[in-house]
Structures are given as structure tokens and as C-alpha cells.
mmJSON file of the N, C-alpha and C atoms, coordinates in Angstrom:
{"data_MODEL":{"atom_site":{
"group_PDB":["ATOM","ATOM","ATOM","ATOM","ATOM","ATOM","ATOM","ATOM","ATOM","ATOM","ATOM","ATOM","ATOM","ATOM","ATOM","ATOM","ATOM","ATOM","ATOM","ATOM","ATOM","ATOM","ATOM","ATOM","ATOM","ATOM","ATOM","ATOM","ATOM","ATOM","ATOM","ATOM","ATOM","ATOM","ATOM","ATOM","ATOM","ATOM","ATOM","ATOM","ATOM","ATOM","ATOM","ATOM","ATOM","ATOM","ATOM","ATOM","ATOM","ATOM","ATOM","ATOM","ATOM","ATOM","ATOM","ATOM","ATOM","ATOM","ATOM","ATOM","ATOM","ATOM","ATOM","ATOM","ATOM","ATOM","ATOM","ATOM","ATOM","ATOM","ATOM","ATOM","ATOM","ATOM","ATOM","ATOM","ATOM","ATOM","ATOM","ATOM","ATOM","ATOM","ATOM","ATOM","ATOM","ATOM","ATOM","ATOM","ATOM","ATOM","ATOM","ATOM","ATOM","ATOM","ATOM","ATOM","ATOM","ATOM","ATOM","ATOM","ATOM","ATOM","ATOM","ATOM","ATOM","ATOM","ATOM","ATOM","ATOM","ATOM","ATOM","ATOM","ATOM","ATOM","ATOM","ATOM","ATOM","ATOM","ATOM","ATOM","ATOM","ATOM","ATOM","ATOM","ATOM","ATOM","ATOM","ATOM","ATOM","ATOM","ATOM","ATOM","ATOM","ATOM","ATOM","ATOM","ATOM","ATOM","ATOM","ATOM","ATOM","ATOM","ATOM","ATOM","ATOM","ATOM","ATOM","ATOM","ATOM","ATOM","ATOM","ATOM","ATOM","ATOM","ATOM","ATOM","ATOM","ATOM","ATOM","ATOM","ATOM","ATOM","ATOM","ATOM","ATOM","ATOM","ATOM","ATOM","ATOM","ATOM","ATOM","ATOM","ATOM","ATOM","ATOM","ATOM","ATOM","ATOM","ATOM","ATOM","ATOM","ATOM","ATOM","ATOM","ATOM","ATOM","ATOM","ATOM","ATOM","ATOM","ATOM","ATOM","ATOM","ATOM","ATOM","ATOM","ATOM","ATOM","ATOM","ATOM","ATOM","ATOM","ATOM","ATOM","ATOM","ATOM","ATOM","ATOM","ATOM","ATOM","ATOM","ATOM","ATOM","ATOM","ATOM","ATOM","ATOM","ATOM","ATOM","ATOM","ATOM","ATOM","ATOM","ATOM","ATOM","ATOM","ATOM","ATOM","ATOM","ATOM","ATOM","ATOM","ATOM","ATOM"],
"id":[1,2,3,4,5,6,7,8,9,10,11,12,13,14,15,16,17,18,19,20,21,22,23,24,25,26,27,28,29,30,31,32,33,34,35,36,37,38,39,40,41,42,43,44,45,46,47,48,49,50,51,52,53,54,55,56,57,58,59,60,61,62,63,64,65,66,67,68,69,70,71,72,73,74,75,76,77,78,79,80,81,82,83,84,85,86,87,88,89,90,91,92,93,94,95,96,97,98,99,100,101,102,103,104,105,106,107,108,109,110,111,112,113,114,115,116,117,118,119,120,121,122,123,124,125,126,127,128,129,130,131,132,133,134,135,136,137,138,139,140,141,142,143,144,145,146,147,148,149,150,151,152,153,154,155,156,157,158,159,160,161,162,163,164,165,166,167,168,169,170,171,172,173,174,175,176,177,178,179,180,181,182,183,184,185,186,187,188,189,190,191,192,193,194,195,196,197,198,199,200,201,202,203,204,205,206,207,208,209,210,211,212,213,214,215,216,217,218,219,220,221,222,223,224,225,226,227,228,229,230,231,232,233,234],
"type_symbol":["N","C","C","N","C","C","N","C","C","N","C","C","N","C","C","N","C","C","N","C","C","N","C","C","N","C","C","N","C","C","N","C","C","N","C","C","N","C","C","N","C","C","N","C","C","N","C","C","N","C","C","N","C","C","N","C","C","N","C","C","N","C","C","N","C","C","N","C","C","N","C","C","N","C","C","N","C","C","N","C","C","N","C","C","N","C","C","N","C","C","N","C","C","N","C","C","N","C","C","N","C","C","N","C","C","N","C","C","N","C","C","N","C","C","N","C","C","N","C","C","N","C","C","N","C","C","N","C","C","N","C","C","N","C","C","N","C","C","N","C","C","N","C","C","N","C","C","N","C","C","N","C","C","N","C","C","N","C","C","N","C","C","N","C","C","N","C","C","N","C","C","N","C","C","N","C","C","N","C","C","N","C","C","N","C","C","N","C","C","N","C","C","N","C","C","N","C","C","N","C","C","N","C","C","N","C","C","N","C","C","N","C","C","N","C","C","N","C","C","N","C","C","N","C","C","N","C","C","N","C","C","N","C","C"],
"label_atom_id":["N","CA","C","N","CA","C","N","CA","C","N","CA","C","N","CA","C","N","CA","C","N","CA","C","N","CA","C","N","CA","C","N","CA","C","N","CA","C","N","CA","C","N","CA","C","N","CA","C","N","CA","C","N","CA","C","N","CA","C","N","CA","C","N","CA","C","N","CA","C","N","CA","C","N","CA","C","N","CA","C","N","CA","C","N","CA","C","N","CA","C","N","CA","C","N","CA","C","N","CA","C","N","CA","C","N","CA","C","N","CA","C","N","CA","C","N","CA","C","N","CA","C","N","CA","C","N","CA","C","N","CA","C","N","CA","C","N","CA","C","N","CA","C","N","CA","C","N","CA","C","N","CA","C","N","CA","C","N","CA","C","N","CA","C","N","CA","C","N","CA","C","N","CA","C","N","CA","C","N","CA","C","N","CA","C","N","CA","C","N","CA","C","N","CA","C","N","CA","C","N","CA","C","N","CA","C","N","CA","C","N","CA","C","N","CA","C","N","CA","C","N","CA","C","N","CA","C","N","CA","C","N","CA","C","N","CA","C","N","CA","C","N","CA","C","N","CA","C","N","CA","C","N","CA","C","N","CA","C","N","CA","C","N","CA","C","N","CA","C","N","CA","C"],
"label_alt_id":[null,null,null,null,null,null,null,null,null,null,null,null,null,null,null,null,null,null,null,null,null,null,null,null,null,null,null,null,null,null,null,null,null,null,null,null,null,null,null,null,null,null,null,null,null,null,null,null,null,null,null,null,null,null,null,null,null,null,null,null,null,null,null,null,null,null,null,null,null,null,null,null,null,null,null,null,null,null,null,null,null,null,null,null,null,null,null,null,null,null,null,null,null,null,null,null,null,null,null,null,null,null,null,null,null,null,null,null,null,null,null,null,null,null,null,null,null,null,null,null,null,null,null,null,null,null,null,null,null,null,null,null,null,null,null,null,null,null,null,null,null,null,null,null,null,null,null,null,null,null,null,null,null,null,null,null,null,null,null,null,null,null,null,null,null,null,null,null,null,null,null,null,null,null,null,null,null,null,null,null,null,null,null,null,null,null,null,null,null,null,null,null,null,null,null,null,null,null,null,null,null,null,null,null,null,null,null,null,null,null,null,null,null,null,null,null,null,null,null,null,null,null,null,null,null,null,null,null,null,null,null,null,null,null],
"label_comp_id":["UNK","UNK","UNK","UNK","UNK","UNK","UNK","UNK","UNK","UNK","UNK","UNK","UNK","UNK","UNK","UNK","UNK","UNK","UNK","UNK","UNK","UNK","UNK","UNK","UNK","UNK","UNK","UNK","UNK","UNK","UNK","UNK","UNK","UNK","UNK","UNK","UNK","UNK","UNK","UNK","UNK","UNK","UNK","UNK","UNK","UNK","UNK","UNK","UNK","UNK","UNK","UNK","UNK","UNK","UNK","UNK","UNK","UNK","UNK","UNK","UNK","UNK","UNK","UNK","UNK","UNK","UNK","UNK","UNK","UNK","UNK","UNK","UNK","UNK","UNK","UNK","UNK","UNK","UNK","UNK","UNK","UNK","UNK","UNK","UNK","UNK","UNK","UNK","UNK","UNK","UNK","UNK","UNK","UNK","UNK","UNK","UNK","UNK","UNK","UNK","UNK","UNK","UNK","UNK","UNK","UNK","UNK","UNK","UNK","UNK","UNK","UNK","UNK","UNK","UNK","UNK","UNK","UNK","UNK","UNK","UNK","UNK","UNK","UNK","UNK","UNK","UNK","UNK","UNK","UNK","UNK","UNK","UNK","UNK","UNK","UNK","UNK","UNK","UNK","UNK","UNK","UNK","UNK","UNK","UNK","UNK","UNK","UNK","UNK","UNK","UNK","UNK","UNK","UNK","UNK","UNK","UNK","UNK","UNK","UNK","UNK","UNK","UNK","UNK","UNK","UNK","UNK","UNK","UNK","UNK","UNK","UNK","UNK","UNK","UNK","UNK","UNK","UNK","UNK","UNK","UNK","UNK","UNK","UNK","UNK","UNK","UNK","UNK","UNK","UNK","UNK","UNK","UNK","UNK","UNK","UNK","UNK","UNK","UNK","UNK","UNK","UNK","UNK","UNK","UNK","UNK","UNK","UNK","UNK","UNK","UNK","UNK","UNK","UNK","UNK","UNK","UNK","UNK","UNK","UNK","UNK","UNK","UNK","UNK","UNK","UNK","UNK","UNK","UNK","UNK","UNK","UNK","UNK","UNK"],
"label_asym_id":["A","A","A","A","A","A","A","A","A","A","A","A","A","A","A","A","A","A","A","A","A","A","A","A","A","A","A","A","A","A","A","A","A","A","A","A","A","A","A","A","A","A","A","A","A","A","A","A","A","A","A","A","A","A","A","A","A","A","A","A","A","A","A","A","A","A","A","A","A","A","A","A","A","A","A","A","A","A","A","A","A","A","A","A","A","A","A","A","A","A","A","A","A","A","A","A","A","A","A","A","A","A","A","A","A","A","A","A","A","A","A","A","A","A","A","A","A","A","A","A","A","A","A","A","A","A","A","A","A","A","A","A","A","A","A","A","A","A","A","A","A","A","A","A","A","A","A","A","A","A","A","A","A","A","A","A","A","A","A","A","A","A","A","A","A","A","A","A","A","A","A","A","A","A","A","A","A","A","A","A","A","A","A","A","A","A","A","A","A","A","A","A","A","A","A","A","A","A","A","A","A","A","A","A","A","A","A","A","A","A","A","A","A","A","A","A","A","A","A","A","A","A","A","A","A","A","A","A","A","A","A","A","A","A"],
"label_entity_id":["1","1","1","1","1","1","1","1","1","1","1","1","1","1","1","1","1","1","1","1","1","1","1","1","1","1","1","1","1","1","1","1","1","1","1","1","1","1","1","1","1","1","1","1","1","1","1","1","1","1","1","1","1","1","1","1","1","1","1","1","1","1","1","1","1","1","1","1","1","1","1","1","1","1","1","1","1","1","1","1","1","1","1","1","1","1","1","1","1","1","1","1","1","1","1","1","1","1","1","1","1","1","1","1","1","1","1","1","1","1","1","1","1","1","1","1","1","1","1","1","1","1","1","1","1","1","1","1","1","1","1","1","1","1","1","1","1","1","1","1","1","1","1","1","1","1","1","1","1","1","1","1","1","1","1","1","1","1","1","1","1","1","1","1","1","1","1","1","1","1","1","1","1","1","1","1","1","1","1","1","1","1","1","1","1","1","1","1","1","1","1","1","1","1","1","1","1","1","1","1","1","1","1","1","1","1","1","1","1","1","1","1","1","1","1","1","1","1","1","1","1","1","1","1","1","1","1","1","1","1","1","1","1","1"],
"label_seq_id":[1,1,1,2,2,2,3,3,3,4,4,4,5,5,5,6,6,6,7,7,7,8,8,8,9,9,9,10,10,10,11,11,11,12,12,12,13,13,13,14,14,14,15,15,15,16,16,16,17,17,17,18,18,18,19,19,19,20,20,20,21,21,21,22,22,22,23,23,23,24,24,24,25,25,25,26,26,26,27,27,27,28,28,28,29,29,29,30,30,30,31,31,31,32,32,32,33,33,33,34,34,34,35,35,35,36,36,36,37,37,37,38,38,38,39,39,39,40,40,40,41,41,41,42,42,42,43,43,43,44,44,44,45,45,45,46,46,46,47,47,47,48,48,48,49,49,49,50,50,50,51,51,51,52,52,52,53,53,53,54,54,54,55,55,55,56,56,56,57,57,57,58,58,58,59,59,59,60,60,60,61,61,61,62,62,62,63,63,63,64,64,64,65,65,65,66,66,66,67,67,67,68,68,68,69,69,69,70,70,70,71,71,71,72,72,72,73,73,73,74,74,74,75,75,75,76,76,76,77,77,77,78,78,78],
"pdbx_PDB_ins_code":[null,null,null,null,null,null,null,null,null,null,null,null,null,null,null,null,null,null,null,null,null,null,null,null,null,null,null,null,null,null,null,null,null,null,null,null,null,null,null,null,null,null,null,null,null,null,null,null,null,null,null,null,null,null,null,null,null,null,null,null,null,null,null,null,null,null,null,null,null,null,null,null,null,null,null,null,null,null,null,null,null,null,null,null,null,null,null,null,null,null,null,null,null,null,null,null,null,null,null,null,null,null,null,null,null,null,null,null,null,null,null,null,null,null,null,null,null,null,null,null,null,null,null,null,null,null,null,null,null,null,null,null,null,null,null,null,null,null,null,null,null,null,null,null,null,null,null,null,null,null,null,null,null,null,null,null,null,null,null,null,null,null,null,null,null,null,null,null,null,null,null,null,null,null,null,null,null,null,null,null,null,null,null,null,null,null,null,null,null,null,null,null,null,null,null,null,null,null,null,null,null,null,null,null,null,null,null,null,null,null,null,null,null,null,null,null,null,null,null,null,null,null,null,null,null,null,null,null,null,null,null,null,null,null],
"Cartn_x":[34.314,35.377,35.544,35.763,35.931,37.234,37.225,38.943,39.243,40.351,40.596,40.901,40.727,40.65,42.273,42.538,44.649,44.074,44.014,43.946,45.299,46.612,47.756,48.378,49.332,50.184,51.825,52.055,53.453,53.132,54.139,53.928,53.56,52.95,52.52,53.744,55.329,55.977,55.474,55.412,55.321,56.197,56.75,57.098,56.085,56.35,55.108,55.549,55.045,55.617,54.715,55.417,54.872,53.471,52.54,51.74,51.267,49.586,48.574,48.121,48.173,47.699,46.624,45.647,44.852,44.842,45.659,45.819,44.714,43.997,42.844,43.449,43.045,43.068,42.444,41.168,40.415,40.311,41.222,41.016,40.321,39.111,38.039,37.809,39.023,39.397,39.465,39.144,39.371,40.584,40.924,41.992,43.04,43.226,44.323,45.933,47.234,46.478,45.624,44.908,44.636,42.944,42.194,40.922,40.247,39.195,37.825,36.776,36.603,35.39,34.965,35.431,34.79,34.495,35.25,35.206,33.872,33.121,31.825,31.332,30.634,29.712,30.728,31.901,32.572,33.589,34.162,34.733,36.598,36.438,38.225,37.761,39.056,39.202,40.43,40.595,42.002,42.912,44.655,45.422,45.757,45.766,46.209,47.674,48.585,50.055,50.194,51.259,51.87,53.382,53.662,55.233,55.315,56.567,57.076,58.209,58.597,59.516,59.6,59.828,59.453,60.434,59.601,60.256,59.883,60.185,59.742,59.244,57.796,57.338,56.603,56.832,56.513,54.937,54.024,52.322,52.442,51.759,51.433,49.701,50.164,49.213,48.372,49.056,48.159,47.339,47.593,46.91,47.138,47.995,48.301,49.885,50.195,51.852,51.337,52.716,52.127,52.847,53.191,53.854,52.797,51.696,50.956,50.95,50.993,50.434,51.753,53.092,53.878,54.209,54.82,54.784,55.968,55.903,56.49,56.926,56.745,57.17,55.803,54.836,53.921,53.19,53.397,52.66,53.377,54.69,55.568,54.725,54.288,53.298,52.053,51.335,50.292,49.876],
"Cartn_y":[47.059,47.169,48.625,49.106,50.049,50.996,52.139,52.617,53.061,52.741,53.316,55.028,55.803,57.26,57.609,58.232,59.01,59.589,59.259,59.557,60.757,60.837,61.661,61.609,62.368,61.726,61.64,61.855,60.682,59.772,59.758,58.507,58.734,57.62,58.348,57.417,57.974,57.652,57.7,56.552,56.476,54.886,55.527,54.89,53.706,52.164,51.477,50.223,50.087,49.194,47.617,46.353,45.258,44.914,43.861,44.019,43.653,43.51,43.818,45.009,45.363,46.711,46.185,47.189,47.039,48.049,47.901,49.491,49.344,50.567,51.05,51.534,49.87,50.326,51.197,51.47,51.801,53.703,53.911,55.412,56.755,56.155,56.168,56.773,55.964,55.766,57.446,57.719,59.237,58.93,57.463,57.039,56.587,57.325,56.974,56.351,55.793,55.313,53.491,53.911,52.704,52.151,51.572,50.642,52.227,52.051,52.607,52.074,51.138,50.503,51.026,52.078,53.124,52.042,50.975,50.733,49.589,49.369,48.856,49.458,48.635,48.72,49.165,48.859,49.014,47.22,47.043,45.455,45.378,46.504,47.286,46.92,45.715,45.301,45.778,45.927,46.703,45.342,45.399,44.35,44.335,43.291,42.713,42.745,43.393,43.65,43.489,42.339,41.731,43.032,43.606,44.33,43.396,42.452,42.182,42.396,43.677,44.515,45.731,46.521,48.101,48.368,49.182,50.335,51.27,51.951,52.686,52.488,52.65,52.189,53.293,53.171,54.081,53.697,53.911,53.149,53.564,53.216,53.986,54.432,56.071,57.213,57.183,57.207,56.82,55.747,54.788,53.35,53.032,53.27,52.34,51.621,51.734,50.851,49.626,48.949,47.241,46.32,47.32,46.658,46.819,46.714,46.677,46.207,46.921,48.145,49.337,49.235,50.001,50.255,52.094,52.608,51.905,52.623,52.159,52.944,53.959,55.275,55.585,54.903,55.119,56.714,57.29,58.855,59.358,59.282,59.9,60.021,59.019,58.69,58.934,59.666,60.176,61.287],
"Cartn_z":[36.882,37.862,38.272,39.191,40.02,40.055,39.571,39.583,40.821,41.269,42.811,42.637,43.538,43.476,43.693,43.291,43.988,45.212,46.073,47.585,47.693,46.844,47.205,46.012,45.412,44.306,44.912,46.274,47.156,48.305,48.184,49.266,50.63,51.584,52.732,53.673,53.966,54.793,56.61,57.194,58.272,59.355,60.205,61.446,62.046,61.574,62.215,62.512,63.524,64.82,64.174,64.704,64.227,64.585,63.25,63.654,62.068,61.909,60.988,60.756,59.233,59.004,57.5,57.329,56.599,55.511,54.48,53.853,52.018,52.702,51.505,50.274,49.489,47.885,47.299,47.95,46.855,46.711,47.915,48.024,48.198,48.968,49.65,51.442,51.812,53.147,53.74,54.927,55.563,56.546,56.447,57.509,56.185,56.089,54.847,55.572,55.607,54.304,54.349,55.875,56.071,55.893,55.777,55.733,56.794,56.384,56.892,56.586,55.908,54.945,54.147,53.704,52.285,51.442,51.169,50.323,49.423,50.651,50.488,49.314,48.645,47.239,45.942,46.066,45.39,45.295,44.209,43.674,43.673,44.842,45.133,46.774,47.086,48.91,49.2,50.711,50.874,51.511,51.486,51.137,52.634,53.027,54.723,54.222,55.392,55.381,56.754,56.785,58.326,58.593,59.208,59.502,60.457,60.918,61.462,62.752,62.305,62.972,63.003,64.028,63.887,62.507,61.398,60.884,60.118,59.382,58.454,57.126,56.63,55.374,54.735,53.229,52.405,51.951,52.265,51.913,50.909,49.757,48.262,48.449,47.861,48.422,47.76,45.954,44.429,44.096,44.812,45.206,43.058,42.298,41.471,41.304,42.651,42.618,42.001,41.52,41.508,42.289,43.592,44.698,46.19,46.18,46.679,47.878,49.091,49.459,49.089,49.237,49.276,47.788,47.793,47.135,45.945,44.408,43.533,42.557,43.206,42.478,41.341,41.052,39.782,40.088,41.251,41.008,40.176,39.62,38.859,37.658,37.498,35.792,35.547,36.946,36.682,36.119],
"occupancy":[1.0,1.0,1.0,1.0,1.0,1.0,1.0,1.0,1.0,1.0,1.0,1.0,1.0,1.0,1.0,1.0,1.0,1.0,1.0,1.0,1.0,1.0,1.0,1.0,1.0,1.0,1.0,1.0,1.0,1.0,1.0,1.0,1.0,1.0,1.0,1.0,1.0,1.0,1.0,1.0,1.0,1.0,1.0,1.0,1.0,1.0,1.0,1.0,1.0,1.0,1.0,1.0,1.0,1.0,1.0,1.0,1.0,1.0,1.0,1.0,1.0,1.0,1.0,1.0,1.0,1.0,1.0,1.0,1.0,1.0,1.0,1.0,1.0,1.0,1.0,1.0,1.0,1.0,1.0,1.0,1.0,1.0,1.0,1.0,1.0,1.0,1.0,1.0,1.0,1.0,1.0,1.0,1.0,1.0,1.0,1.0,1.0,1.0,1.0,1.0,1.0,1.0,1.0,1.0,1.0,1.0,1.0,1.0,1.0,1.0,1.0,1.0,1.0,1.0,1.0,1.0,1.0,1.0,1.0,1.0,1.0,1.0,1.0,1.0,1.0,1.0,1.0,1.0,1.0,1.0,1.0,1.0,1.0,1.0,1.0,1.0,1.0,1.0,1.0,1.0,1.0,1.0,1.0,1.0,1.0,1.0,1.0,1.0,1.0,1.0,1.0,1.0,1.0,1.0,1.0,1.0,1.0,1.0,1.0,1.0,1.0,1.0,1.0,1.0,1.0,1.0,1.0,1.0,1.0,1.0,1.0,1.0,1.0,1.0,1.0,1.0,1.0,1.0,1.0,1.0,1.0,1.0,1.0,1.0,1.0,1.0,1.0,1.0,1.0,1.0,1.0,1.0,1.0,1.0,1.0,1.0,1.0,1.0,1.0,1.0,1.0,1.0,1.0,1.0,1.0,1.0,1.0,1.0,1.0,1.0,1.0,1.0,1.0,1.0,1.0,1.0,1.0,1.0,1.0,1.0,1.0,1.0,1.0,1.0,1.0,1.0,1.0,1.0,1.0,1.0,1.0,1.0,1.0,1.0],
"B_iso_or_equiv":[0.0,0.0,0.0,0.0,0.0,0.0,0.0,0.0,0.0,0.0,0.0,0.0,0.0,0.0,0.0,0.0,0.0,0.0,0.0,0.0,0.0,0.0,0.0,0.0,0.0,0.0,0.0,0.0,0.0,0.0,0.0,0.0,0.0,0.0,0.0,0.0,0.0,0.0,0.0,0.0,0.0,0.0,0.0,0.0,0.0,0.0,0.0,0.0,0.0,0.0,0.0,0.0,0.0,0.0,0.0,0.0,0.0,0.0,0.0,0.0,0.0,0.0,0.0,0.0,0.0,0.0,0.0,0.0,0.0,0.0,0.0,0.0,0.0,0.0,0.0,0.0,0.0,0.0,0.0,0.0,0.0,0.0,0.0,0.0,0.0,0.0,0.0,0.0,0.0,0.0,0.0,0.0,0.0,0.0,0.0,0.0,0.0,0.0,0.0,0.0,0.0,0.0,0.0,0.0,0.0,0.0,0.0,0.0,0.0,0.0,0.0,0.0,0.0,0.0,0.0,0.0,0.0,0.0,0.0,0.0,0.0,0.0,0.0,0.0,0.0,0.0,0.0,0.0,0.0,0.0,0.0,0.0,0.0,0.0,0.0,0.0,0.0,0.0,0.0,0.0,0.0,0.0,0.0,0.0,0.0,0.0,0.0,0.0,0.0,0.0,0.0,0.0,0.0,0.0,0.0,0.0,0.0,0.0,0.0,0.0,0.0,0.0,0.0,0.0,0.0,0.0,0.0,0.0,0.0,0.0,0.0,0.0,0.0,0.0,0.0,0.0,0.0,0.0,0.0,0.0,0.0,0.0,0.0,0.0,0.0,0.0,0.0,0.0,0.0,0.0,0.0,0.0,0.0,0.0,0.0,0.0,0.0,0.0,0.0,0.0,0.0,0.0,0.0,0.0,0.0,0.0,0.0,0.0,0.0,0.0,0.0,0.0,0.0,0.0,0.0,0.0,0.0,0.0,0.0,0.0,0.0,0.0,0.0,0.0,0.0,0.0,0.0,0.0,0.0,0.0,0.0,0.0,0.0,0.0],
"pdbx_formal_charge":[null,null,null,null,null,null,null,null,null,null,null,null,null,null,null,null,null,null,null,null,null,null,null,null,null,null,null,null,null,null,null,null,null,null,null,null,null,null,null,null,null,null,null,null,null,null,null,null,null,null,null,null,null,null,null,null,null,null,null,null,null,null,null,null,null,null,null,null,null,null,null,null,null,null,null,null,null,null,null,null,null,null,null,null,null,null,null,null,null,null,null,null,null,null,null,null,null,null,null,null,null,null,null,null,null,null,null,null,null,null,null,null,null,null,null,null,null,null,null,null,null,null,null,null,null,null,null,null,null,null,null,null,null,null,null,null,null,null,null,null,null,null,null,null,null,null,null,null,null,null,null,null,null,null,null,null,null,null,null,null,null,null,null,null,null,null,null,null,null,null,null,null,null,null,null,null,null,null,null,null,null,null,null,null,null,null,null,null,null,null,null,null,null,null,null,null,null,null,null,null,null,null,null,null,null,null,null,null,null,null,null,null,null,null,null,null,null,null,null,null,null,null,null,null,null,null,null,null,null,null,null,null,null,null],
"auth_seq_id":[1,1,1,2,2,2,3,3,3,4,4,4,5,5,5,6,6,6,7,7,7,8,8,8,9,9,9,10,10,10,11,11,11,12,12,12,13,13,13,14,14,14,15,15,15,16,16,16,17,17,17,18,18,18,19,19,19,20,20,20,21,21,21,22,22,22,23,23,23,24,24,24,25,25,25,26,26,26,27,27,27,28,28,28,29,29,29,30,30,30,31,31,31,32,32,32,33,33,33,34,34,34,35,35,35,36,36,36,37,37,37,38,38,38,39,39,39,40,40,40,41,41,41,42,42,42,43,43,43,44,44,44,45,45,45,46,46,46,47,47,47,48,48,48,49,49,49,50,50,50,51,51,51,52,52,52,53,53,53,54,54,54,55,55,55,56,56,56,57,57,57,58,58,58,59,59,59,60,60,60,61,61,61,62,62,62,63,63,63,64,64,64,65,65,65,66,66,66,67,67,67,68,68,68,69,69,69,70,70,70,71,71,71,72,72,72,73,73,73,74,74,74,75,75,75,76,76,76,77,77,77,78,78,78],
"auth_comp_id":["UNK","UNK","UNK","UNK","UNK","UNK","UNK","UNK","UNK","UNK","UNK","UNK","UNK","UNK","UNK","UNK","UNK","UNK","UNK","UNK","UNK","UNK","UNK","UNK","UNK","UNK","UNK","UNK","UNK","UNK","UNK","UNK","UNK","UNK","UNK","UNK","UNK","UNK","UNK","UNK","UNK","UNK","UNK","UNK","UNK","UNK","UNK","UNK","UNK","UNK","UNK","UNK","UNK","UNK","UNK","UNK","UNK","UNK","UNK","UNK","UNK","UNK","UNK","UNK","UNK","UNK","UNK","UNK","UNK","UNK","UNK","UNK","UNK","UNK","UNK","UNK","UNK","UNK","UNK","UNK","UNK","UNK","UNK","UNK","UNK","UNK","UNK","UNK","UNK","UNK","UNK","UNK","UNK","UNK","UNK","UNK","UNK","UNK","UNK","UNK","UNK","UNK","UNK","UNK","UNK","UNK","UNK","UNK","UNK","UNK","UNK","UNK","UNK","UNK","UNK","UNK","UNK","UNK","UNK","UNK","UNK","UNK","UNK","UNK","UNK","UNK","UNK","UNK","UNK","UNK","UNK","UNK","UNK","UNK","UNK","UNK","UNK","UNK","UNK","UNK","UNK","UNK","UNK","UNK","UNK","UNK","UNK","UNK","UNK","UNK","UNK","UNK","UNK","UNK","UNK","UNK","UNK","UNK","UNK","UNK","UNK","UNK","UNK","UNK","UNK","UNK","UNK","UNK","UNK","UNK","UNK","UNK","UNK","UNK","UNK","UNK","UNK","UNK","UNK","UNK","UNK","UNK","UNK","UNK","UNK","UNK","UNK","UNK","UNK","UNK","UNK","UNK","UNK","UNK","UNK","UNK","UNK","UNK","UNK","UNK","UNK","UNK","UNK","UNK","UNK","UNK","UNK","UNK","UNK","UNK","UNK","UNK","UNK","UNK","UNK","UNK","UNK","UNK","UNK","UNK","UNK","UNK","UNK","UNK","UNK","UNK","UNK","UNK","UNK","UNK","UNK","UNK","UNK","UNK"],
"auth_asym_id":["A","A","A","A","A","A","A","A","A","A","A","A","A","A","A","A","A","A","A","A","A","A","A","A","A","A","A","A","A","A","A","A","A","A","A","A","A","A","A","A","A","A","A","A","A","A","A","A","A","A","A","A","A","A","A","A","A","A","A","A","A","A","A","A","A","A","A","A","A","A","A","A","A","A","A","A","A","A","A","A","A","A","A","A","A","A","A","A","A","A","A","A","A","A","A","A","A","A","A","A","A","A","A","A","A","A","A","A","A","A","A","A","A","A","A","A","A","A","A","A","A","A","A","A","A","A","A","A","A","A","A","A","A","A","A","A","A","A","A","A","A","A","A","A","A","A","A","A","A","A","A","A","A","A","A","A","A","A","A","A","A","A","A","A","A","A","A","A","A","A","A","A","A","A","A","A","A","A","A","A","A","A","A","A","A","A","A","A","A","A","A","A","A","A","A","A","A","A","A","A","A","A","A","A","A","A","A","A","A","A","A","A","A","A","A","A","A","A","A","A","A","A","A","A","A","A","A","A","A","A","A","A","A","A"],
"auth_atom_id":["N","CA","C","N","CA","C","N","CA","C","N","CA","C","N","CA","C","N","CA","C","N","CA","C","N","CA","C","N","CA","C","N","CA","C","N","CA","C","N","CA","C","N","CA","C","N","CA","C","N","CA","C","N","CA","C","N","CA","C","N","CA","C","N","CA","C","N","CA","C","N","CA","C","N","CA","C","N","CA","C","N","CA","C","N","CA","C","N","CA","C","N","CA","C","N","CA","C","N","CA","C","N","CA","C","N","CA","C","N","CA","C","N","CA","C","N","CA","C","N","CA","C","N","CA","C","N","CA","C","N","CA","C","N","CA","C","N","CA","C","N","CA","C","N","CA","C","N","CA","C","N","CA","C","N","CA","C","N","CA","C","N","CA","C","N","CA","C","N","CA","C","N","CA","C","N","CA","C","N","CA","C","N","CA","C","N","CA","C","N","CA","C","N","CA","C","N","CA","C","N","CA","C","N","CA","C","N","CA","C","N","CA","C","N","CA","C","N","CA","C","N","CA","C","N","CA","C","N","CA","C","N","CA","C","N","CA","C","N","CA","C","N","CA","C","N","CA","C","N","CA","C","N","CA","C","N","CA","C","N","CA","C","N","CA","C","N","CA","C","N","CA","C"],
"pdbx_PDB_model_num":[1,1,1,1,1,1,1,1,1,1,1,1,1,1,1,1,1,1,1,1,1,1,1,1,1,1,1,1,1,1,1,1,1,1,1,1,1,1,1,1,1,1,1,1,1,1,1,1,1,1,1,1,1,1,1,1,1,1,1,1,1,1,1,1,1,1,1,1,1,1,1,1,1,1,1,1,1,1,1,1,1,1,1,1,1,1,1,1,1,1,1,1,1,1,1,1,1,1,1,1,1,1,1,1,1,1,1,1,1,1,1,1,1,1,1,1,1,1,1,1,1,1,1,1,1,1,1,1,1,1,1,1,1,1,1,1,1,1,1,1,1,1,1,1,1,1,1,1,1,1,1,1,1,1,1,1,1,1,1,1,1,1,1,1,1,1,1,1,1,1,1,1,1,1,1,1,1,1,1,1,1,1,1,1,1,1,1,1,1,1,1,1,1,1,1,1,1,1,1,1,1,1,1,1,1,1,1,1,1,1,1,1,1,1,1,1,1,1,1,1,1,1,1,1,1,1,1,1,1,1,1,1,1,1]
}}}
């Protein structure tokens, strides 16, 4: 199994309008904190997240929340 990389150790707060987003577990991504396909040849897929309504969301940067995709405070414990 594959460890995902800390892409950041906070959160990546951003403004995002409704819709499908594709956010990269594996921490790989140069489009943080969303899918690029880095993650090919690796057994780490990134998590389909519906927003429904414009607002503000905290992505998790560390990619080990266990609230997946959004953050959970776990950079604290790294």
C-alpha cells in the first residue's frame, strides 16, 4: 500500500462554487488540492466530492484527515 505524501501541514481554505471536485489523496498532485493523475501506479485514488452550494471549504492539505477530503485538524499530529 502506498503512503500518501503531506502535500502541506494546513489546510488549503478555498471559496468553491457548486459542482464536482476531485480532490488528490495521494499527494502527488501539482494542482493541489485537486486530481492531476499523479496518482497513477500508485493503490491511493482521489475522493469525488459533490458541493452543492457556493461556500467555503477547508480541503485537507496532509491528506491524513479521516474526514476525507476535508480537513480534521490531523496536521496538528504530524
Amino acid at each position: 500500500m502506498s503512503d500518501p505524501i503531506i502535500s502541506q501541514k494546513t489546510p488549503i481554505v478555498q471559496k468553491m462554487e457548486p459542482g464536482a471536485y476531485w480532490w488528490c489523496a495521494c499527494g502527488r498532485s501539482a494542482a493541489q488540492p485537486f486530481c492531476d493523475g499523479s496518482h497513477k501506479g500508485t493503490d491511493i485514488t482521489p475522493v469525488k466530492t459533490d458541493i452543492d452550494v457556493a461556500k467555503t471549504v477547508a480541503w485537507c492539505g496532509c491528506k491524513h484527515t479521516k474526514t476525507k477530503p476535508f480537513c480534521d485538524g490531523s496536521h496538528a499530529r504530524l
